[in-house]
N, CA, C and O atoms as CSV, one atom per row, in Angstrom:
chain,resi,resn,atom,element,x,y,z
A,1,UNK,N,N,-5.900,16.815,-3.000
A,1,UNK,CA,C,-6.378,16.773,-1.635
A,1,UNK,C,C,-7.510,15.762,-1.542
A,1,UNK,O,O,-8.307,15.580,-2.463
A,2,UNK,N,N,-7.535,15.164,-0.472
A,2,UNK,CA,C,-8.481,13.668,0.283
A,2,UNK,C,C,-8.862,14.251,1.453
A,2,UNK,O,O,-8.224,15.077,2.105
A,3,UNK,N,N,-10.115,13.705,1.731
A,3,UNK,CA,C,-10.667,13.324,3.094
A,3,UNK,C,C,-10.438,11.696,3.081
A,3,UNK,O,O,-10.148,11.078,2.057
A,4,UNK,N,N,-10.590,11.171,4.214
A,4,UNK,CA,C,-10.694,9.417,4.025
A,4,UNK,C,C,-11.293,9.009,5.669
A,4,UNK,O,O,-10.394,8.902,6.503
A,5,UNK,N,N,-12.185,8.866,5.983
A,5,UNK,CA,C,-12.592,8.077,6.824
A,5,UNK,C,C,-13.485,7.399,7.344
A,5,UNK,O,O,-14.255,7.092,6.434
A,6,UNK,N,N,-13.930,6.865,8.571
A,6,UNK,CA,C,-14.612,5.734,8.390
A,6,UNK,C,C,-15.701,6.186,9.313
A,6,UNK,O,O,-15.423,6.857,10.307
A,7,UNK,N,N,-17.029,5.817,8.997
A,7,UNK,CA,C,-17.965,6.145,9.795
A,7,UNK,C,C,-19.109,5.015,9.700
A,7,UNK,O,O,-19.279,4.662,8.533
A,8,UNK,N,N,-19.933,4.360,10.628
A,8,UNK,CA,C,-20.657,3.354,10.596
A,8,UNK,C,C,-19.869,2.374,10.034
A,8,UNK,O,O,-20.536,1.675,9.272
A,9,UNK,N,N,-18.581,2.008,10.118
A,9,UNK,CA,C,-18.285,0.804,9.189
A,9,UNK,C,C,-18.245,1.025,7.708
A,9,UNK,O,O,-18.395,0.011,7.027
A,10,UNK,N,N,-18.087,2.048,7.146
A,10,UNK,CA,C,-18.085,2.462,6.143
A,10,UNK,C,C,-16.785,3.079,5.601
A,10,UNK,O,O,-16.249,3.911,6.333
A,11,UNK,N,N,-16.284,2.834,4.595
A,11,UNK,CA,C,-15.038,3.959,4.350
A,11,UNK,C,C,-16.118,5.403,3.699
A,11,UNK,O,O,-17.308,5.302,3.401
A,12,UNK,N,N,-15.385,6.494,3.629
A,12,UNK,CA,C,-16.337,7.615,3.101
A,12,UNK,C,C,-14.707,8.350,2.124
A,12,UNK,O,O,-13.702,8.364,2.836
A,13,UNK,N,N,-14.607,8.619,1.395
A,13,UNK,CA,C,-13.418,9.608,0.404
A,13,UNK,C,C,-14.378,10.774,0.136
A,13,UNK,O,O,-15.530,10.647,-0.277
A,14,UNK,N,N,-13.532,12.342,0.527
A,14,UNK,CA,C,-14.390,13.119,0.329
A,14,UNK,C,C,-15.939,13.276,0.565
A,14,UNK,O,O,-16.774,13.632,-0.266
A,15,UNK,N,N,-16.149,12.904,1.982
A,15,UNK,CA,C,-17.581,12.656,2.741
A,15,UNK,C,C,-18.440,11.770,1.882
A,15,UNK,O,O,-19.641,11.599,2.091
A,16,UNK,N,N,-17.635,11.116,0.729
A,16,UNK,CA,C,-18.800,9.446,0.031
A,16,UNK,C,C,-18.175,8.739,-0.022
A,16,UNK,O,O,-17.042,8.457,-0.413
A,17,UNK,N,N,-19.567,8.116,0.744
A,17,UNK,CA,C,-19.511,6.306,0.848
A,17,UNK,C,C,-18.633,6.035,-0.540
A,17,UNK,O,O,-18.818,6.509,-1.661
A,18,UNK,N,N,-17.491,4.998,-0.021
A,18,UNK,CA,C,-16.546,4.818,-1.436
A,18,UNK,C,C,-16.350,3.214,-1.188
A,18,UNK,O,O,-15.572,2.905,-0.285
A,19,UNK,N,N,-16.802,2.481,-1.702
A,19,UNK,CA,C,-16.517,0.995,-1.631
A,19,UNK,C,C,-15.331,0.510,-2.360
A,19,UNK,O,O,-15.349,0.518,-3.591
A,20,UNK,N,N,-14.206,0.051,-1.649
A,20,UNK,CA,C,-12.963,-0.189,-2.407
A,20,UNK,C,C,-13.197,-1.512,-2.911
A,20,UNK,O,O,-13.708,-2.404,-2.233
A,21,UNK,N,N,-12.725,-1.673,-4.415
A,21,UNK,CA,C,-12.353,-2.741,-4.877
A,21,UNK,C,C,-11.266,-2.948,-5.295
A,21,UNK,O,O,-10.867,-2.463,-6.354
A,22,UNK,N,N,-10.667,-3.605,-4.650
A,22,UNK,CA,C,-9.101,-3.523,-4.337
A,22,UNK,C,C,-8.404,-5.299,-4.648
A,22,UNK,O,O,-8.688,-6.453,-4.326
A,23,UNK,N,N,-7.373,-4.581,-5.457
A,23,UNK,CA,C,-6.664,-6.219,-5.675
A,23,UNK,C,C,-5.002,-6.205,-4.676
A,23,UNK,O,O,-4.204,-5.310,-4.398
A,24,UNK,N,N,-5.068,-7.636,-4.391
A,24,UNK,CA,C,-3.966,-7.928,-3.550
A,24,UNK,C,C,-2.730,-7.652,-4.954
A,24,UNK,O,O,-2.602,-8.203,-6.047
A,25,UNK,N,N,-2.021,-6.605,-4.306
A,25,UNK,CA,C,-0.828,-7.190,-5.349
A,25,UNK,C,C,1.142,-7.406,-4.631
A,25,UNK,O,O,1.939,-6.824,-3.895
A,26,UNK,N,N,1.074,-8.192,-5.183
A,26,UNK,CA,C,2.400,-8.082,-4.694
A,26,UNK,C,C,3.761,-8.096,-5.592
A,26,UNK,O,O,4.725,-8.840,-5.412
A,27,UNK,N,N,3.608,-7.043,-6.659
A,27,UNK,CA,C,4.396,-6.238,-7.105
A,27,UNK,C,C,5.545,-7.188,-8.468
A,27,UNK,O,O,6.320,-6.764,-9.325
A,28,UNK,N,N,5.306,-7.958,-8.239
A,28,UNK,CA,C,6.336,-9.467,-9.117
A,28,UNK,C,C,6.100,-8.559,-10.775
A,28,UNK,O,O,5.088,-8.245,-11.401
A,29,UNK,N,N,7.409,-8.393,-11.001
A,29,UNK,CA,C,7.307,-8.353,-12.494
A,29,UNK,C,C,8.715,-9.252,-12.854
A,29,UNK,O,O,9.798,-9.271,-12.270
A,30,UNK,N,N,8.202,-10.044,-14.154
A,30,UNK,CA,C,9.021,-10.770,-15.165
A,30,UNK,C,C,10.511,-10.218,-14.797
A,30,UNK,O,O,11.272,-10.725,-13.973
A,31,UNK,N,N,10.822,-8.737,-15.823
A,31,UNK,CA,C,11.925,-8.420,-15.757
A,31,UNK,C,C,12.576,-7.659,-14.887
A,31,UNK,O,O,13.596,-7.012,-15.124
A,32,UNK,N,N,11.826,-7.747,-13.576
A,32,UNK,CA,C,12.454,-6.559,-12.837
A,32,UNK,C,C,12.359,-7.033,-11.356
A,32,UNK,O,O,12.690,-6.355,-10.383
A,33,UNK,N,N,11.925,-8.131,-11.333
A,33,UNK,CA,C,11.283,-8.848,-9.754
A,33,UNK,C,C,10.268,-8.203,-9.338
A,33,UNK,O,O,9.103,-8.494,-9.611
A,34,UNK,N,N,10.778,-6.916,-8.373
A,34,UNK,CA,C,9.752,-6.288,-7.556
A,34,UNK,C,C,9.951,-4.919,-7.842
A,34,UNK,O,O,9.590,-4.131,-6.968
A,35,UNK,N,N,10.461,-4.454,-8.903
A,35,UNK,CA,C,10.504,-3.436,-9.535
A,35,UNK,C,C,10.191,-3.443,-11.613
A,35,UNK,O,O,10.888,-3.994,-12.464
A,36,UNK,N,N,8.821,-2.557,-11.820
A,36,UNK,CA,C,8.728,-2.493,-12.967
A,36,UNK,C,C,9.719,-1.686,-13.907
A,36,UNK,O,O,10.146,-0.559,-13.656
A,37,UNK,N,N,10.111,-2.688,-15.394
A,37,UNK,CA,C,10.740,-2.354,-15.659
A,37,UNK,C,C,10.936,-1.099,-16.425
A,37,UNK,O,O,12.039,-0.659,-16.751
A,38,UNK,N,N,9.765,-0.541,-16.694
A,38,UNK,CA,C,9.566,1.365,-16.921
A,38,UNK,C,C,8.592,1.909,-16.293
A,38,UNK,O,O,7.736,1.294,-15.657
A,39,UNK,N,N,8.660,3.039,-16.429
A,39,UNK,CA,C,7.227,4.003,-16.209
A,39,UNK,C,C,6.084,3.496,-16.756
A,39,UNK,O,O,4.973,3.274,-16.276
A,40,UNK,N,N,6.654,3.321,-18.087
A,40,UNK,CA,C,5.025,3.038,-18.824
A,40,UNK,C,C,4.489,1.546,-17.737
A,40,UNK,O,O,3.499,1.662,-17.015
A,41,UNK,N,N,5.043,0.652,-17.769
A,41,UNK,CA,C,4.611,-0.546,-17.177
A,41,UNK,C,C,3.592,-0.605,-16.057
A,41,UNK,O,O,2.582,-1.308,-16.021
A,42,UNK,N,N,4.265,0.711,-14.666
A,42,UNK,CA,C,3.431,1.417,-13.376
A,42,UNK,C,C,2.404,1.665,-14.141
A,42,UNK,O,O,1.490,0.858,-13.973
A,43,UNK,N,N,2.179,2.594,-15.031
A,43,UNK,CA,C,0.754,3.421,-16.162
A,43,UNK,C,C,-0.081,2.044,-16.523
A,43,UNK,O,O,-1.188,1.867,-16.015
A,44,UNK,N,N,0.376,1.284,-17.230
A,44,UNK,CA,C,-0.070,-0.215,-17.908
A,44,UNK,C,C,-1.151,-0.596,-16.912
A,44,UNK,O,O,-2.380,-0.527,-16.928
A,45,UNK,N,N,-0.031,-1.125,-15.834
A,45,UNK,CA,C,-0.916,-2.109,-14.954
A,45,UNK,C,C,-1.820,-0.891,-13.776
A,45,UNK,O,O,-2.381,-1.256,-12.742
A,46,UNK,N,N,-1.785,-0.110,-14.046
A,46,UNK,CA,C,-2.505,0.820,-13.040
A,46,UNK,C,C,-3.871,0.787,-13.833
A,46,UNK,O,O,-4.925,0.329,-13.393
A,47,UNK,N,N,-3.675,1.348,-15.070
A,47,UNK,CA,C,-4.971,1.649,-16.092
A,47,UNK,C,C,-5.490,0.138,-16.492
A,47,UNK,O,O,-6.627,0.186,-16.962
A,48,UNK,N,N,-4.876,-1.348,-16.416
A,48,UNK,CA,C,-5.284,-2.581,-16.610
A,48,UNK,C,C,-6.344,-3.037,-15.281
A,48,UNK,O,O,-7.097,-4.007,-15.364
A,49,UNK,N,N,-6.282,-2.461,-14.486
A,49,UNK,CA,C,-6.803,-2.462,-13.133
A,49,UNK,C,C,-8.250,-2.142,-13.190
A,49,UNK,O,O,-9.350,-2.660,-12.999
A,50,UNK,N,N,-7.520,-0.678,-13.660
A,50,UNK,CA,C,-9.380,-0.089,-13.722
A,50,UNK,C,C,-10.301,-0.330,-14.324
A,50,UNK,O,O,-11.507,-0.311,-14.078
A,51,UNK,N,N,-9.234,-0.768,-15.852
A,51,UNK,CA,C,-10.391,-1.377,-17.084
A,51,UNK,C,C,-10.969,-2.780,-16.359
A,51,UNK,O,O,-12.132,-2.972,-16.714
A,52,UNK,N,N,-10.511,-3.726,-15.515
A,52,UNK,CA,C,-11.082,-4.535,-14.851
A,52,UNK,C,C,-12.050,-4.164,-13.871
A,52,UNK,O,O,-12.643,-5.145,-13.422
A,53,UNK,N,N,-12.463,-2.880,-13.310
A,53,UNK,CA,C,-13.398,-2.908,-12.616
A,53,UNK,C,C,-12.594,-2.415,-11.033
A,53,UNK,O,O,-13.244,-1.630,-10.342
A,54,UNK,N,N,-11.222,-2.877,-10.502
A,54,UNK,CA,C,-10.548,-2.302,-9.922
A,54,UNK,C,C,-10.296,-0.897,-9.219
A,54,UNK,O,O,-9.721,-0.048,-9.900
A,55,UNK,N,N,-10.760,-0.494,-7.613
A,55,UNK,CA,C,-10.542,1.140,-7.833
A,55,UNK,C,C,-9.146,1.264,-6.875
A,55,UNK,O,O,-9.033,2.288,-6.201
A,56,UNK,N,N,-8.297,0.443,-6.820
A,56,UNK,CA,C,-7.288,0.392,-5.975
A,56,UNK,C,C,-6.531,-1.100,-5.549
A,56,UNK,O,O,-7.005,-2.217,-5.754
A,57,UNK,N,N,-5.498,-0.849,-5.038
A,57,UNK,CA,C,-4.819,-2.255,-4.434
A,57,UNK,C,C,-4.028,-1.988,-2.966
A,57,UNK,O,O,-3.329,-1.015,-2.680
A,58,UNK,N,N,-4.334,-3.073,-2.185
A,58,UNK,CA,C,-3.242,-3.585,-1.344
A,58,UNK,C,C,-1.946,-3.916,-1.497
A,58,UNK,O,O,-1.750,-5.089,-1.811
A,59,UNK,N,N,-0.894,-3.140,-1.350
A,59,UNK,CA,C,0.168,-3.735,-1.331
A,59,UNK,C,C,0.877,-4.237,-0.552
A,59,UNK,O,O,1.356,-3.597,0.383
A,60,UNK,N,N,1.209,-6.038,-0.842
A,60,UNK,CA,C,1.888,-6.558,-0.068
A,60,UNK,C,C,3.232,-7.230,0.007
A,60,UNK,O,O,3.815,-7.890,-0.854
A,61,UNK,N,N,3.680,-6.837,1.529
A,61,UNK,CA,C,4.512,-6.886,2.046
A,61,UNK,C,C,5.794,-6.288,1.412
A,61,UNK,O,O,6.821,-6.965,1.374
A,62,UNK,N,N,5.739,-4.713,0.787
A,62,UNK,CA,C,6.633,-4.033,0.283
A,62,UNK,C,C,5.968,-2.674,0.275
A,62,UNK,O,O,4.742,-2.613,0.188
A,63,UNK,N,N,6.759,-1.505,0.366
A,63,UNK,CA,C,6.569,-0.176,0.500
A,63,UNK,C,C,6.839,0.083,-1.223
A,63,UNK,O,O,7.772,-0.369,-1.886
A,64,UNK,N,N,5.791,0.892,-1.657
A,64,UNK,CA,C,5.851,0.752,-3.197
A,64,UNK,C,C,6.810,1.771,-3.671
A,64,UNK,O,O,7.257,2.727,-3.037
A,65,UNK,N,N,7.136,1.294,-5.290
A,65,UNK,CA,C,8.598,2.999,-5.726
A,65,UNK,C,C,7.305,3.828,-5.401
A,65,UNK,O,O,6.100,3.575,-5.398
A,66,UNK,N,N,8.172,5.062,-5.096
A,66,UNK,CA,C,7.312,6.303,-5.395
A,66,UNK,C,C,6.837,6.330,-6.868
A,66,UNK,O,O,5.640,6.621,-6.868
A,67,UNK,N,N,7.244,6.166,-7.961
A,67,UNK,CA,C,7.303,5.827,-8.982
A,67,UNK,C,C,5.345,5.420,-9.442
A,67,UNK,O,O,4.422,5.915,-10.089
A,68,UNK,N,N,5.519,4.708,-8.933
A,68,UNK,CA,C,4.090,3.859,-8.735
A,68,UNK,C,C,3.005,4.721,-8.201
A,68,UNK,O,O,2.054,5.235,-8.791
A,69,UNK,N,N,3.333,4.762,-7.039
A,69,UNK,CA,C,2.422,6.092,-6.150
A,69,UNK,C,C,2.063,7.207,-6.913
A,69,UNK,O,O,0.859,7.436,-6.806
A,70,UNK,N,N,2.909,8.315,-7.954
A,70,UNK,CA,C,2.877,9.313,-8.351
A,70,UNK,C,C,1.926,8.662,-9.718
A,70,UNK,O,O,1.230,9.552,-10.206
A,71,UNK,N,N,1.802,7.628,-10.250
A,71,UNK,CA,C,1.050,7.100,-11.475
A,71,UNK,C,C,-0.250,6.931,-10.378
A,71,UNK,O,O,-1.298,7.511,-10.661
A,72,UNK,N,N,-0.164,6.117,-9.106
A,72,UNK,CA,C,-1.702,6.039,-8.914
A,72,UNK,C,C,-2.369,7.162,-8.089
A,72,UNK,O,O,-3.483,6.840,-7.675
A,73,UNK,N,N,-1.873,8.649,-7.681
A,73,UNK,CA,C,-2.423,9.694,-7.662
A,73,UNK,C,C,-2.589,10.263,-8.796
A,73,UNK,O,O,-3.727,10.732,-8.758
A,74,UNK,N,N,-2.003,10.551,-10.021
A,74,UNK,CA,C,-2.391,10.604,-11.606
A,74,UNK,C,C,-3.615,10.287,-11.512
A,74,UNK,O,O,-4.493,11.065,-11.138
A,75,UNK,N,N,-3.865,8.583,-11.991
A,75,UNK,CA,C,-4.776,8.204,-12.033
A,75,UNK,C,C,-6.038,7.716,-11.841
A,75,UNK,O,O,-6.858,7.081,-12.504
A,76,UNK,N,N,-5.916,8.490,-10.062
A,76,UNK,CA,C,-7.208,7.840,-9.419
A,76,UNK,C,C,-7.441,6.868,-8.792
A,76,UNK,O,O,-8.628,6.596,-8.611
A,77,UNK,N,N,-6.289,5.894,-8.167
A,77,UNK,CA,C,-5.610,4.623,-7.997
A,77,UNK,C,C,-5.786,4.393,-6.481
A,77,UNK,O,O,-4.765,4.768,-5.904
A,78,UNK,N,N,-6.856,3.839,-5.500
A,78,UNK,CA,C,-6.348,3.832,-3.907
A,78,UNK,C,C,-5.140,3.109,-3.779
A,78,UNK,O,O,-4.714,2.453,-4.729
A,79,UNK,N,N,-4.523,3.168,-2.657
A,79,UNK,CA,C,-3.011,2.307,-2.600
A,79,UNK,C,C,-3.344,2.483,-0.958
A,79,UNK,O,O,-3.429,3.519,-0.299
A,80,UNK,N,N,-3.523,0.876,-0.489
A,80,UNK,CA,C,-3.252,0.491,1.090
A,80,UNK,C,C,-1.783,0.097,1.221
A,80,UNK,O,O,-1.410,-1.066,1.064
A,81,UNK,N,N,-0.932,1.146,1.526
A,81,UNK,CA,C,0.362,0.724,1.839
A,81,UNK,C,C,1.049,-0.242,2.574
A,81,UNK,O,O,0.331,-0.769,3.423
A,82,UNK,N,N,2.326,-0.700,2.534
A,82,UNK,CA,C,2.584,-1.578,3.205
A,82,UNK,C,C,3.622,-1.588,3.282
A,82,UNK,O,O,4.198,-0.848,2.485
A,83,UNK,N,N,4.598,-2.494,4.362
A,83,UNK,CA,C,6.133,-2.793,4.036
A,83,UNK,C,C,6.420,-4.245,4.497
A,83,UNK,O,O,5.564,-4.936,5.050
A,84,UNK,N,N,7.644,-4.649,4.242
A,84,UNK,CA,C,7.835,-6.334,4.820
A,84,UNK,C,C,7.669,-6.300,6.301
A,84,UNK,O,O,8.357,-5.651,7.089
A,85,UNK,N,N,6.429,-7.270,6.641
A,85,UNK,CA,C,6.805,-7.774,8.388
A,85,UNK,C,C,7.594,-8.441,8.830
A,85,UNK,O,O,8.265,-8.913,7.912
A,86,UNK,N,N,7.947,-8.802,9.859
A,86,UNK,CA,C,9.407,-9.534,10.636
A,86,UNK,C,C,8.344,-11.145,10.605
A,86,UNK,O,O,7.142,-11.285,10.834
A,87,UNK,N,N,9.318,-12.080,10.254
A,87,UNK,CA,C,8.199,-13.300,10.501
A,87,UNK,C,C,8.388,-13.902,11.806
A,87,UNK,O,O,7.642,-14.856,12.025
A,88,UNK,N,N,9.610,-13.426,13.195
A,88,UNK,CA,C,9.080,-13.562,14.629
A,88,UNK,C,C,10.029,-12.418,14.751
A,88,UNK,O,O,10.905,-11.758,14.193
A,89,UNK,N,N,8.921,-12.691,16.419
A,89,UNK,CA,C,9.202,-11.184,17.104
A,89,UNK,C,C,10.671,-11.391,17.709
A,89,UNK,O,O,11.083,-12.349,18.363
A,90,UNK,N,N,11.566,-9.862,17.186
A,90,UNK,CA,C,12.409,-9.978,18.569
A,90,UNK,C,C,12.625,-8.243,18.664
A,90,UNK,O,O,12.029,-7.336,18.084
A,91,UNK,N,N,13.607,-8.228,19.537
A,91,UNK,CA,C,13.912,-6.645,19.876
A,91,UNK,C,C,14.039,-6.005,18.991
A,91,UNK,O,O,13.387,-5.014,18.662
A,92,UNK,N,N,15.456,-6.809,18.173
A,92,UNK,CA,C,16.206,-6.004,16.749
A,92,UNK,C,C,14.953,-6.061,15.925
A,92,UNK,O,O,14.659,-4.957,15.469
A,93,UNK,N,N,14.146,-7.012,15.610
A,93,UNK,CA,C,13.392,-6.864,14.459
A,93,UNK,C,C,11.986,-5.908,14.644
A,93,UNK,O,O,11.585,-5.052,13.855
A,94,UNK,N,N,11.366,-6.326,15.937
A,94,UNK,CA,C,10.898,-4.676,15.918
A,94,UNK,C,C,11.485,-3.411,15.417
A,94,UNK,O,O,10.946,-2.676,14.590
A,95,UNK,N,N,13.061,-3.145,16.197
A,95,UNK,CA,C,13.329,-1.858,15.644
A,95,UNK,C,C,13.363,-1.985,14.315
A,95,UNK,O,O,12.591,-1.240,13.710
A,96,UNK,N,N,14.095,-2.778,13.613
A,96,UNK,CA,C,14.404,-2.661,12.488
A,96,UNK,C,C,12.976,-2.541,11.460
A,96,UNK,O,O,13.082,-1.996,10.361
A,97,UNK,N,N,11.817,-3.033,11.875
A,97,UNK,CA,C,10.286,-2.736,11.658
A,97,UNK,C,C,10.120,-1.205,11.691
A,97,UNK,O,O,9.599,-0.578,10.768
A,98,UNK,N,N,10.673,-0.562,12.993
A,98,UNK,CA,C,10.136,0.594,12.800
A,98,UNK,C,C,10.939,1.696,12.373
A,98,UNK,O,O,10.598,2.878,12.329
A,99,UNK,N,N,12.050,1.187,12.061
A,99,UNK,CA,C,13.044,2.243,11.458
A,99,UNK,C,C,12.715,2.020,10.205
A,99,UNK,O,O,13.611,2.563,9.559
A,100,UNK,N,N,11.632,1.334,9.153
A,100,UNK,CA,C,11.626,0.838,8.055
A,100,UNK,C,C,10.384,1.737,7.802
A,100,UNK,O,O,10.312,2.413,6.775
A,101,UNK,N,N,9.311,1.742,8.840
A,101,UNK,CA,C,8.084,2.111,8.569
A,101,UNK,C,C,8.238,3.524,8.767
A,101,UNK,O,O,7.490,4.322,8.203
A,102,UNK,N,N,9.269,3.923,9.624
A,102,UNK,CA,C,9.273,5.578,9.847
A,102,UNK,C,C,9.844,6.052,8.502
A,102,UNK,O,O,9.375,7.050,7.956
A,103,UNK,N,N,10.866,5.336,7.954
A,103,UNK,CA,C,11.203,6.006,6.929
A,103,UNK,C,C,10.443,6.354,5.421
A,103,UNK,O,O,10.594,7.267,4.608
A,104,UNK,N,N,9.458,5.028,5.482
A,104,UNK,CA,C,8.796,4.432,4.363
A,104,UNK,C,C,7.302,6.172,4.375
A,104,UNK,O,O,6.943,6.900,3.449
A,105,UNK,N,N,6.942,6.151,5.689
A,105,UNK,CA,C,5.815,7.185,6.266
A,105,UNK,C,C,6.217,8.114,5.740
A,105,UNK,O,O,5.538,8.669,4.877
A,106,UNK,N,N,8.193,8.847,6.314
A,106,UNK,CA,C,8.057,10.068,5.791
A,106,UNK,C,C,8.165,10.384,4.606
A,106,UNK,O,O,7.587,11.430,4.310
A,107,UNK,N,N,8.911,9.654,3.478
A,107,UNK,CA,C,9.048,9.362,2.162
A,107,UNK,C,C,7.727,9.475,1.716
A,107,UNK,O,O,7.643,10.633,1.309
A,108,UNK,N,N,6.768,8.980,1.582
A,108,UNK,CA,C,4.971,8.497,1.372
A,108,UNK,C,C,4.268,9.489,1.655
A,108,UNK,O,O,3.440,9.912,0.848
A,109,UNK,N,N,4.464,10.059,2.872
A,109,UNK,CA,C,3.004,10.580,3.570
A,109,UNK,C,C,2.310,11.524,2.919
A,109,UNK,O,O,1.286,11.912,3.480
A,110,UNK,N,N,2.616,12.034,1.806
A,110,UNK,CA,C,1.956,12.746,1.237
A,110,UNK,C,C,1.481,12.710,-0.486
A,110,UNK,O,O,1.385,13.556,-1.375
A,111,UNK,N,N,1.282,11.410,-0.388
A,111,UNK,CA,C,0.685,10.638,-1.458
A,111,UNK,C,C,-0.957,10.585,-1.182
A,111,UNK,O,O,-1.502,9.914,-0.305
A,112,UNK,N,N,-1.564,11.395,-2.078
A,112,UNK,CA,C,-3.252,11.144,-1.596
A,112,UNK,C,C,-3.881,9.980,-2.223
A,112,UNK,O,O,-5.005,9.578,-1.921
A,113,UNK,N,N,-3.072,9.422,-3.159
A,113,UNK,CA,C,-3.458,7.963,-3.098
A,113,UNK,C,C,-3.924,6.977,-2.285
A,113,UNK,O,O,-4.808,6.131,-2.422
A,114,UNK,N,N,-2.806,7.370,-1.006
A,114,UNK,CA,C,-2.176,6.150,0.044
A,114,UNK,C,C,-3.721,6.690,1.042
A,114,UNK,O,O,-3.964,7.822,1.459
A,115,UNK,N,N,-4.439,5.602,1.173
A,115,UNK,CA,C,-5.615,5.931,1.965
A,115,UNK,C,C,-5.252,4.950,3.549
A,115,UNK,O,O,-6.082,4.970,4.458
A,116,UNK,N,N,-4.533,4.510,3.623
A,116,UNK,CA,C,-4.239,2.682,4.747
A,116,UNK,C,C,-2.846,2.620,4.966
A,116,UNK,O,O,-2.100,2.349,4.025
A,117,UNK,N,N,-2.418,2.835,6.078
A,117,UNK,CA,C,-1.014,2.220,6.234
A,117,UNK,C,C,-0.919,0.764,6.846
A,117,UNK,O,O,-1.014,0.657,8.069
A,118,UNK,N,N,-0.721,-0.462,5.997
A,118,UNK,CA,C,-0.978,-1.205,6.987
A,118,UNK,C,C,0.533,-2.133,7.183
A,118,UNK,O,O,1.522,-2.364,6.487
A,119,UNK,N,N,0.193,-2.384,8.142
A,119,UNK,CA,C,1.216,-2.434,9.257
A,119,UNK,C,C,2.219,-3.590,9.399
A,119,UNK,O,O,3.436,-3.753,9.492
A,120,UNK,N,N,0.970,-4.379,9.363
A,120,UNK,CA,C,1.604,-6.305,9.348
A,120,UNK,C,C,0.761,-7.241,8.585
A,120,UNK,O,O,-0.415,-7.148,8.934
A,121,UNK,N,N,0.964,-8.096,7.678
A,121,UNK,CA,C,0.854,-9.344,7.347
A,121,UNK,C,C,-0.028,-10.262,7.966
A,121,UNK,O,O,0.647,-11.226,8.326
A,122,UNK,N,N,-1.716,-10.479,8.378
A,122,UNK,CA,C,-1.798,-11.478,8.696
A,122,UNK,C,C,-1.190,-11.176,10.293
A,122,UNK,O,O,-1.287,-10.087,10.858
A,123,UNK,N,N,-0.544,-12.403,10.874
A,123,UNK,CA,C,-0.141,-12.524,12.101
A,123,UNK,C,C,1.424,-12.565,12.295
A,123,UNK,O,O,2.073,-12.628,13.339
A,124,UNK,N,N,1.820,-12.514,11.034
A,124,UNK,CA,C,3.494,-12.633,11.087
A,124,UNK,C,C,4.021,-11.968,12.377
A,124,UNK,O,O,3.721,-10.777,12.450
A,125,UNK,N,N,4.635,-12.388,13.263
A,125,UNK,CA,C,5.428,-11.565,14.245
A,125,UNK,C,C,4.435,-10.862,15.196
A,125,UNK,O,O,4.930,-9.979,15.898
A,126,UNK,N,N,3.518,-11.033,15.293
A,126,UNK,CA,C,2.638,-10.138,15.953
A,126,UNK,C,C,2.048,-10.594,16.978
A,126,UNK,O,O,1.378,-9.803,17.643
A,127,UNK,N,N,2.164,-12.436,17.512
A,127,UNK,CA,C,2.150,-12.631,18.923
A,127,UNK,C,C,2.179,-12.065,19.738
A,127,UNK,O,O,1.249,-11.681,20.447
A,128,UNK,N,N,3.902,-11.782,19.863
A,128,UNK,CA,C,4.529,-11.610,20.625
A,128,UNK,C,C,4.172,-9.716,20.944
A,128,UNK,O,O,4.566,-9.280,22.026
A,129,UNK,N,N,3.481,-8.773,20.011
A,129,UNK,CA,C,3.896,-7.520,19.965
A,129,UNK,C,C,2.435,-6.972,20.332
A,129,UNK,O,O,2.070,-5.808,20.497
A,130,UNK,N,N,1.671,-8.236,20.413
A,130,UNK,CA,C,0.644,-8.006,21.787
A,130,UNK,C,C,0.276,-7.965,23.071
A,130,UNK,O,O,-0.777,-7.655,23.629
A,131,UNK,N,N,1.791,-8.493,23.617
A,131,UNK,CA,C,1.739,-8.775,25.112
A,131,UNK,C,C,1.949,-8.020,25.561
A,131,UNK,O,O,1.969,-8.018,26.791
């Protein structure tokens, strides 16, 4: 169990001030592309993180295995979630955005890792999904 929120501009975990140091990752492994090629590997680079000073990562532009998630609630790991954005706006690709993110939410949502759902990329597609 987590608390997570923000007060004065501050993140707070469990009512303390928690300063994330967080690495961008975007998931690339050698033998597996965007999937590691064991368990141990998720464990590896989770615990390679921390020994760097690391208390979490951004993941971008992919919704992570659960796989991953269940190693960085193990270990103490923040995870700002994510999934691929549409790179322009249209009808289909909205939906297809949110039939991706609804599914990705209910699968996830109960990872106390996952402190951030974030949403979009930068500005990819997101002109248009301001008007």
């Amino acid at each position: 169990m987590r608390k997570v929120h923000v007060h004065g501009g501050r993140v707070y975990l469990n009512n303390q001030p928690y300063y994330q140091k967080l690495l961008l990752d975007q998931g690339y492994w050698k033998d597996g592309l965007v999937t590691a090629p064991s368990e141990e590997n998720y464990i590896q680079d989770i615990q390679k993180a921390k020994e760097m000073g690391f208390n979490g990562c951004r993941k971008h532009e992919k919704a992570e295995d659960p796989l991953f998630l269940y190693w960085a609630d193990k270990l103490g790991f923040l995870v700002w979630e994510s999934t691929a954005s549409f790179w322009s706006f249209s009808p289909q690709s909205a939906a297809v955005f949110s039939q991706e993110w609804t599914r990705t939410i209910q699968r996830d949502y109960n990872h106390p890792c996952i402190i951030l759902w974030n949403m979009m990329n930068e500005s990819w597609g997101g002109s248009q999904t301001l008007r």
